[in-house]
C-alpha positions as CSV (number, residue, x, y, z in Angstrom):
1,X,0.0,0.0,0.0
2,X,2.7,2.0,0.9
3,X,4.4,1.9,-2.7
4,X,0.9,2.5,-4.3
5,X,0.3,6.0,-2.4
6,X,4.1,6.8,-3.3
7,X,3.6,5.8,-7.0
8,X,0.5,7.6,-7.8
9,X,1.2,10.9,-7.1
10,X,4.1,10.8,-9.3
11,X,2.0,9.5,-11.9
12,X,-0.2,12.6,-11.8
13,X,2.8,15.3,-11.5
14,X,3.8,13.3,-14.9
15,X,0.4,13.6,-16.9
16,X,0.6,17.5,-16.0
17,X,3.8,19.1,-15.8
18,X,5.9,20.4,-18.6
19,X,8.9,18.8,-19.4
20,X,11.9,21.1,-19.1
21,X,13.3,20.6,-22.0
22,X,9.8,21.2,-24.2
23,X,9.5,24.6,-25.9
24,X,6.9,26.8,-24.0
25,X,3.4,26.8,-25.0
26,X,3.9,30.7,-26.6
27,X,6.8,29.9,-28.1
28,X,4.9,27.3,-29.9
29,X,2.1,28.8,-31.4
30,X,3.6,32.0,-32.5
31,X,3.4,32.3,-35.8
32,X,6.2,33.5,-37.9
33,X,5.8,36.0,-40.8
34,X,8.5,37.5,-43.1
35,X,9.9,40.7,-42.4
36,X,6.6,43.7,-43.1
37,X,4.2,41.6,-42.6
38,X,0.8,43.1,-40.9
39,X,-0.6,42.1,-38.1
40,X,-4.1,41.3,-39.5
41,X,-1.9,38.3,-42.0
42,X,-0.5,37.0,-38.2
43,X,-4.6,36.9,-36.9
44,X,-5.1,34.9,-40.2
45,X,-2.2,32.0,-39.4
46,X,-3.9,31.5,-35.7
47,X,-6.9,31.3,-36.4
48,X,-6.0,28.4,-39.5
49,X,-4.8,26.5,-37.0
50,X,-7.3,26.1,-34.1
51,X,-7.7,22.5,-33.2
52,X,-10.5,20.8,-35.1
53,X,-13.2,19.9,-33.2
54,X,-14.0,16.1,-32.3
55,X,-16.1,13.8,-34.2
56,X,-19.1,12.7,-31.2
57,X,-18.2,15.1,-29.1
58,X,-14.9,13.1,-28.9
59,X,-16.0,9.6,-28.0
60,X,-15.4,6.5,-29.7
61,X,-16.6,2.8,-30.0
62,X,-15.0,-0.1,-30.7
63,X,-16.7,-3.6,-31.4
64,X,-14.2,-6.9,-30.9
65,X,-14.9,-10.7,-32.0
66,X,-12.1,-13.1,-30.6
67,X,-12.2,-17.0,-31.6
68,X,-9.7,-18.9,-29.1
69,X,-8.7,-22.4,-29.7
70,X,-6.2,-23.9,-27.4
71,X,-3.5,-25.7,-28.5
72,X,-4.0,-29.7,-27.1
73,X,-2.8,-32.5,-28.5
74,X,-5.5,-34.6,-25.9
75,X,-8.8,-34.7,-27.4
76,X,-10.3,-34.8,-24.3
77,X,-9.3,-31.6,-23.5
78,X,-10.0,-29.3,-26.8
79,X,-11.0,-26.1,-26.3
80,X,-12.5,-23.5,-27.9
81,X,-14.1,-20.1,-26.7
82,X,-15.5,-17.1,-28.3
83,X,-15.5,-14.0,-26.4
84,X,-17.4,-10.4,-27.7
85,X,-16.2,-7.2,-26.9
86,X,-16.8,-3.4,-26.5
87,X,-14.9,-0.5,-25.5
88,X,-15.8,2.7,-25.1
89,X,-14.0,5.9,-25.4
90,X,-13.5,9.7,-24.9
91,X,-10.9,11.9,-26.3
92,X,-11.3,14.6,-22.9
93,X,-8.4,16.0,-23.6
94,X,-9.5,17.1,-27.0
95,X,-12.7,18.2,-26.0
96,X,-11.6,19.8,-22.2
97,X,-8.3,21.1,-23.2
98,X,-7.9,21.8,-26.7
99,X,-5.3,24.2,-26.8
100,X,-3.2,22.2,-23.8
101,X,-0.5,20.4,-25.7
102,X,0.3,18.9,-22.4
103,X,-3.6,17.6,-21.5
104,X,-5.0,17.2,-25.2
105,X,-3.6,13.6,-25.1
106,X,-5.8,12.2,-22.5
107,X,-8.3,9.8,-22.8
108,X,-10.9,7.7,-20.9
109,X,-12.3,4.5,-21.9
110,X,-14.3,1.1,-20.4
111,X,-14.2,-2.0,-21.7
112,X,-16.4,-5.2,-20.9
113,X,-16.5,-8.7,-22.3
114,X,-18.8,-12.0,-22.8
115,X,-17.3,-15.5,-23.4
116,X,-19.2,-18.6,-24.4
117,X,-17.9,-22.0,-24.3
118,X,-18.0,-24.3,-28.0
119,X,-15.8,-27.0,-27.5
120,X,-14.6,-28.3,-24.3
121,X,-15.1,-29.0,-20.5
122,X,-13.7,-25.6,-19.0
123,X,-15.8,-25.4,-15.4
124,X,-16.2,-22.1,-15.7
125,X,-18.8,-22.4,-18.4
126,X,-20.8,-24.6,-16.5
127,X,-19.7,-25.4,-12.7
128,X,-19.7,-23.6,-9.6
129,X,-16.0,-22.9,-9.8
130,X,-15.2,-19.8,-11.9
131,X,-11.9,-18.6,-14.1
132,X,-11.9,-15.3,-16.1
133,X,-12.4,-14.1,-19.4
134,X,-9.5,-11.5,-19.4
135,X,-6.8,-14.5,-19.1
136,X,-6.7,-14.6,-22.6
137,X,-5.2,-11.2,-23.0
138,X,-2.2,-9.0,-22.9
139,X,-3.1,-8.1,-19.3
140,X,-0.7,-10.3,-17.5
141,X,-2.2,-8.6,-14.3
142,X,-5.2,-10.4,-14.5
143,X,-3.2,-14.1,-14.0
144,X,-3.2,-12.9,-10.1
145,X,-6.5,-12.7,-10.0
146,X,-6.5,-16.0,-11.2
147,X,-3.8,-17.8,-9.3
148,X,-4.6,-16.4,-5.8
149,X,-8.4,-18.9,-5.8
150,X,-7.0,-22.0,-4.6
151,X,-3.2,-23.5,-3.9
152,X,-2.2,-26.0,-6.6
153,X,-2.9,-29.1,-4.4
154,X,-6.1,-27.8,-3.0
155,X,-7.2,-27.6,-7.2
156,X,-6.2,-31.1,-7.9
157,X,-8.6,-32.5,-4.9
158,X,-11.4,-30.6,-5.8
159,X,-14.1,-33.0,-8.2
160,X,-14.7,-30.4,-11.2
161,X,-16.7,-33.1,-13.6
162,X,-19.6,-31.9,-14.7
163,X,-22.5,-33.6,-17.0
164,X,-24.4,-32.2,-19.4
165,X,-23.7,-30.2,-22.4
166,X,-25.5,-26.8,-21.2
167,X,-23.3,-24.1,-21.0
168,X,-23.7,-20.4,-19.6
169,X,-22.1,-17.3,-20.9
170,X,-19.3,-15.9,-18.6
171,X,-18.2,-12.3,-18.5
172,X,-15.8,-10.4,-17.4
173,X,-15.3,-7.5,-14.9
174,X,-15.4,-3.8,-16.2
175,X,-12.2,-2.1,-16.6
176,X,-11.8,1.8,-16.6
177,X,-8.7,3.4,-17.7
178,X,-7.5,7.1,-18.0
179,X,-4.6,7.3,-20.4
180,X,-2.1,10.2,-21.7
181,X,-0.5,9.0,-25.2
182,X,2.3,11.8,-25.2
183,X,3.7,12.8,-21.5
184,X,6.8,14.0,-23.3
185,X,9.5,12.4,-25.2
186,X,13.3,11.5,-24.0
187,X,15.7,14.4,-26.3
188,X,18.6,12.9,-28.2
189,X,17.0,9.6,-28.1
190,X,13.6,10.4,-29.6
191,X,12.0,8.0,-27.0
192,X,8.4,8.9,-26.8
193,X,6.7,8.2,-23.2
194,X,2.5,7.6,-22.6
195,X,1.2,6.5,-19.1
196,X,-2.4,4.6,-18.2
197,X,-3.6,4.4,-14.9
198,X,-6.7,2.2,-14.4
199,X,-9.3,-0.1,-12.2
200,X,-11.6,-2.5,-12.3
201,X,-15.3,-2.8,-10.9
202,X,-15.8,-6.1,-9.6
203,X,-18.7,-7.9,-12.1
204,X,-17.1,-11.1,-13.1
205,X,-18.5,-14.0,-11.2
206,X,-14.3,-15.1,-10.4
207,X,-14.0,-11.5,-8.6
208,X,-17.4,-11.4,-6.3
209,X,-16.1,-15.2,-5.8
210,X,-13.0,-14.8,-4.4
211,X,-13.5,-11.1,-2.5
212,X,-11.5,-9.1,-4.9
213,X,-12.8,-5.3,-4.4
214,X,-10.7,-3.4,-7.2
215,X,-7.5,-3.7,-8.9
216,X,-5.1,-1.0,-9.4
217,X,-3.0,-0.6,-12.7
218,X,-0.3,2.0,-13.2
219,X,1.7,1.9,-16.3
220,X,4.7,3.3,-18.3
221,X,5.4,2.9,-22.0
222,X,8.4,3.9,-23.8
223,X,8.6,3.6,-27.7
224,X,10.7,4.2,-30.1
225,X,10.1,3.9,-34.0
226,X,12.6,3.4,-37.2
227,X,12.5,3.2,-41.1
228,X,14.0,-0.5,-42.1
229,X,13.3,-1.1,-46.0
230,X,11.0,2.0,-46.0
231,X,8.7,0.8,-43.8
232,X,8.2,1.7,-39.5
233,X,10.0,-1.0,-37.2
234,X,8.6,0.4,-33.5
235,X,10.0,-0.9,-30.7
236,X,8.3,-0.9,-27.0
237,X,9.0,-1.7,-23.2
238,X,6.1,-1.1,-21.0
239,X,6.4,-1.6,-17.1
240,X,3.2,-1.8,-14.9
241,X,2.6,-1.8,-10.7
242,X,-0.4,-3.6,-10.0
243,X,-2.0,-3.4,-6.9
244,X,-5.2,-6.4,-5.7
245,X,-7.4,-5.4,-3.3
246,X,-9.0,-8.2,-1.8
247,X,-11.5,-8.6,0.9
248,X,-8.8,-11.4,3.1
249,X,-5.5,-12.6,3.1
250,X,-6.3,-15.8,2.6
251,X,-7.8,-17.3,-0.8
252,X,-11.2,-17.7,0.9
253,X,-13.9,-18.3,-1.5
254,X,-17.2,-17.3,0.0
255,X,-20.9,-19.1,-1.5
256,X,-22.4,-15.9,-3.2
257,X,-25.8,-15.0,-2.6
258,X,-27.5,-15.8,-5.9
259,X,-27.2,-19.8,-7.4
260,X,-25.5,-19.9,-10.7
261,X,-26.8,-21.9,-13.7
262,X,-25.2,-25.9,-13.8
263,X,-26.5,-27.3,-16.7
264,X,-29.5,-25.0,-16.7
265,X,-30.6,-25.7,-13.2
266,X,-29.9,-22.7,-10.3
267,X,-26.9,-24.3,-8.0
268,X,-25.2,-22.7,-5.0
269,X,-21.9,-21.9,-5.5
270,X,-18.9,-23.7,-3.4
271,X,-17.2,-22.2,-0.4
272,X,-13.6,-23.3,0.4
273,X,-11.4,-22.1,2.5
274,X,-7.7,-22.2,1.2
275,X,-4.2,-22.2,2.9
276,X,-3.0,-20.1,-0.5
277,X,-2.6,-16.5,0.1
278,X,-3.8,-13.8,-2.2
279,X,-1.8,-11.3,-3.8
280,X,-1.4,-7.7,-3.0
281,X,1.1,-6.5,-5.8
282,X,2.7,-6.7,-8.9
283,X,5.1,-5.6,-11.1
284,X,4.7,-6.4,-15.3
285,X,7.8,-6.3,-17.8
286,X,6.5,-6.4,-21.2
287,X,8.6,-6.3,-24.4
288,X,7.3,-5.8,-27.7
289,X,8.4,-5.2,-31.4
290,X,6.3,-4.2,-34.5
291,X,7.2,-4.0,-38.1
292,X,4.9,-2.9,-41.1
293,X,5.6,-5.2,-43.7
294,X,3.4,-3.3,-46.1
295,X,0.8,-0.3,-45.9
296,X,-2.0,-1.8,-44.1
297,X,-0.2,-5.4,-42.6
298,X,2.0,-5.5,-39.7
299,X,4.0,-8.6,-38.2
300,X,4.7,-8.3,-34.0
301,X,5.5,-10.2,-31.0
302,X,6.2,-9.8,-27.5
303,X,7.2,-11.1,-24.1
304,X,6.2,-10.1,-20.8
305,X,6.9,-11.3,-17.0
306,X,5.0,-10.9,-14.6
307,X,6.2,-10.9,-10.4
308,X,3.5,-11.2,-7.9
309,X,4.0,-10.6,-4.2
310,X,1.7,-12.0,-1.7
311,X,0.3,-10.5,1.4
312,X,2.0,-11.3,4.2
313,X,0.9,-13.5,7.7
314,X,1.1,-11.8,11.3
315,X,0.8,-15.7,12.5
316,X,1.9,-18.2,9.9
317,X,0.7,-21.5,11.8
318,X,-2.6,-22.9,10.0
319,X,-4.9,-25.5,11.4
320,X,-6.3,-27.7,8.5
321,X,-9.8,-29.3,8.8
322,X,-8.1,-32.4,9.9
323,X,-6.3,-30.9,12.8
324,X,-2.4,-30.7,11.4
325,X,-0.7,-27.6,12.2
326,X,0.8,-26.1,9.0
327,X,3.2,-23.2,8.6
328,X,2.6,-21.4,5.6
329,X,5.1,-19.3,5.3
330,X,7.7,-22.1,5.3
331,X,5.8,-25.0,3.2
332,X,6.3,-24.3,-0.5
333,X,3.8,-25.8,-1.8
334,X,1.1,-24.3,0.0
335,X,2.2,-20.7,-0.6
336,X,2.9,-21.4,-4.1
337,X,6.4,-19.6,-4.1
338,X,10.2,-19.7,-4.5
339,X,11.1,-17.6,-1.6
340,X,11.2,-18.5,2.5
341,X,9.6,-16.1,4.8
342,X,6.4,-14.1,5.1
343,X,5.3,-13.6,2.0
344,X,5.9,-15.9,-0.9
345,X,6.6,-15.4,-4.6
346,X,5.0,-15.9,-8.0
347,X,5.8,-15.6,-11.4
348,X,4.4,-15.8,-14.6
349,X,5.2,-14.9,-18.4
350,X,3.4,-14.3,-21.1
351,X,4.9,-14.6,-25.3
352,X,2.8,-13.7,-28.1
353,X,3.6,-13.4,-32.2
354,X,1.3,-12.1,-34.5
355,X,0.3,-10.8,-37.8
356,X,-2.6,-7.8,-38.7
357,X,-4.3,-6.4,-41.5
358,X,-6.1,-3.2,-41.8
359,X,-8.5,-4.1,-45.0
360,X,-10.4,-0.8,-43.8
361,X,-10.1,2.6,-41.8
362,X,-12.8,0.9,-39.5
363,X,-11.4,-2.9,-39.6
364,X,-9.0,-4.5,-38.2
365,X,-8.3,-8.4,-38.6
366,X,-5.5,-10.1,-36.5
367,X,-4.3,-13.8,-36.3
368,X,-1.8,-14.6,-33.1
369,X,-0.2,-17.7,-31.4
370,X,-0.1,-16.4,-27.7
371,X,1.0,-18.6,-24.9
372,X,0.9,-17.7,-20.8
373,X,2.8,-20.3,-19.0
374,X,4.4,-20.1,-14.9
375,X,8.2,-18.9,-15.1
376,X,9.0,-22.4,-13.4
377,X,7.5,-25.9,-13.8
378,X,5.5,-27.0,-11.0
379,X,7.4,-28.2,-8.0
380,X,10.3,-27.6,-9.9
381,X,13.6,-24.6,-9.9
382,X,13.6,-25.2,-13.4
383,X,12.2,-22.6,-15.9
384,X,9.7,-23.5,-18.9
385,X,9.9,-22.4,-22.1
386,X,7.4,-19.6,-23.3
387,X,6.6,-20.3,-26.5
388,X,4.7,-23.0,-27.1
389,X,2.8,-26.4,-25.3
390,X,0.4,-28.9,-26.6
391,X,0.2,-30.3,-23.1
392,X,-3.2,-30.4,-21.1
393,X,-2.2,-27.4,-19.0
394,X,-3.7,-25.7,-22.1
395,X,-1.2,-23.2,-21.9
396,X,-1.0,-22.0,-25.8
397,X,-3.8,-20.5,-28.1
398,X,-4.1,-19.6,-31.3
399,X,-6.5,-16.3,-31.9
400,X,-7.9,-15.3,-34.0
401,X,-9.9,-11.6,-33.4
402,X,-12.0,-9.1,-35.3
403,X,-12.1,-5.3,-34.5
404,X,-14.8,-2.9,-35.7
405,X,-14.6,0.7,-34.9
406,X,-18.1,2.3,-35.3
407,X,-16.7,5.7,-35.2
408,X,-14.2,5.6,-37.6
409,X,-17.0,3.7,-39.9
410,X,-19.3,6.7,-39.5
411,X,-16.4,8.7,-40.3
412,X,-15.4,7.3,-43.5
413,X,-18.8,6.0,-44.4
414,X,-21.5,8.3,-42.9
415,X,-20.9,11.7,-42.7
């Protein structure tokens, strides 16, 4: 908590002060006329370039199909989801602050998502145990949300068989984000810098489940772009604090008030208490590279790690059901971690390659092979490979995702 209230506020100083080294604002837009010019030919220059106002009042809308089929080479555990998308968005920096060079760059936006089972046996689409939707995404943040539900041992012993082929449609929490794109840009290296600060609201059936309140997201971006062959190479390194908020230290997961739908029929969901303790922060490295291979197609990949730190115990002895006394911060396979003491360790990584193709202002069509595996093999001080897995841990997936913009279509098209 303490590094969160430090962080923030520097955040903020960042998304409004001037850098020192930028040109002042009336240096800027002073317009410069050759030697006897008049003052009315001066008026005439400012006025030509006052900011053009908006299209909606500056917000946007953006409409996303994803098709994900995991990579298995067990039949019995295909899988293949579908998940539908929409994000919405408002230039308020354009609209509040026009003539701020510093503010026009911000941005707010929400985004919400619906999955839905095809192929497969993933509890989540029909059980009373519960995953979420934005695992299959480049929020690595999200993965300690997932991890913190139930210690690895406590998962393997729980029955999750289910019967029936009636699924339900899960969905995902809401997540708000305020964004700058330009805080300034690092001189003699041409480094440009954005920031994003964000939360969540609590909607997904995983979240109310488990007692998460809100997550807190804090990001840097720096990028840099190049001409290779005539065409942009961009390359990026994003680093994000994340901060869970969660209702108990432990990963107890309480019976919500409302029955979910098992195979159509209204079921109570499970309560468990768990030994595993949740997270309280984070820290995401993510990598990336892009290169335009020709006007309108693009080729990219990335990398990113993820290091989760969980809260810690004032008394570290448990008492299971059974009666055995348990010290969780010692045992390693109850806290799920690499490192002795208080508060245990996790990490995660995350490798994606893909390819994307603008056939339209208002289109965007994108096929990726994206993979989020542990750092380490279970039980193990030995690190996994990133890249790919056909094994049942269904860590692999091959994408496939369709993006609509509805104002840029009313742009082009409409008006």
């Amino acid at each position: 908590m303490k590094n969160l209230k430090a962080f923030i506020p520097f955040f903020l100083m960042l998304l409004v002060a001037r850098p020192g080294w930028s040109n002042s604002e009336s240096e800027e837009n002073i317009s410069t006329t050759e030697e006897g010019g008049t003052q009315v030919e001066v008026k005439k220059e400012v006025d030509k370039s006052k900011p053009e106002k908006p299209l909606w009042n500056g917000f946007t809308l953006n409409l996303g199909m994803t098709s994900n089929h995991v990579l298995n080479a067990e039949p019995e555990n295909v899988n293949w989801v579908t998940s539908y998308s929409i994000r919405a968005g408002w230039k308020m920096g354009r609209v509040l602050f026009p003539e701020n060079k510093h503010l026009k760059p911000l941005s707010l936006s929400a985004s919400f998502s619906l999955s839905n089972e095809i192929m497969g046996n993933d509890p989540r689409y029909r059980s009373q145990y519960f995953n979420d939707t934005d695992l299959y995404s480049h929020n690595l943040s999200y993965l300690g949300v997932s991890d913190s539900i139930l210690s690895r041992s406590e998962a393997e012993s729980l029955d999750r068989r289910v019967s029936g082929a009636q699924r339900r449609v899960d969905y995902s929490d809401i997540n708000l984000r305020l964004s700058h794109g330009s805080l300034f840009t690092i001189p003699g290296a041409d480094i440009k810098v954005s920031g994003t600060m964000g939360f969540l609201i609590p909607t997904s059936l995983t979240s109310r489940n488990v007692g998460l309140n809100t997550k807190w997201d804090t990001s840097l971006n720096f990028a840099r772009s190049f001409k290779v062959g005539g065409q942009d190479l961009s390359l990026s390194y994003g680093l994000t604090f994340t901060y869970y908020f969660y209702k108990y230290k432990t990963a107890y997961i309480e019976s919500m008030s409302d029955p979910v739908l098992v195979n159509g029929i209204p079921s109570e969901t499970i309560p468990n208490e768990s030994v595993s303790r949740t997270n309280e922060f984070g820290f995401t490295n993510m990598f990336g590279v892009e290169y335009e291979v020709m006007k309108n197609v693009s080729v990219s990949m990335s990398y990113g790690l993820l290091t989760l730190r969980t809260h810690q115990f004032d008394n570290c002895d448990y008492t299971t059901p059974t009666g055995e006394v348990i010290d969780v911060c010692q045992t390693t396979n109850d806290v799920r971690g690499y490192d002795p003491g208080s508060r245990g360790r996790r990490d995660f990584q995350m490798f994606s390659a893909g390819i994307s193709y603008n056939p339209l202002d208002y289109l965007t069509l994108e096929l990726s092979l994206s993979s989020f595996t542990p750092q380490r093999k279970p039980n193990s001080e030995d690190y996994q490979q990133p890249f790919l897995s056909f094994d049942r841990n269904n860590y692999s997936s091959l994408m496939f995702n369709i993006n609509y913009s509805v104002d840029a279509f009313y742009k082009k098209v409409v008006k």
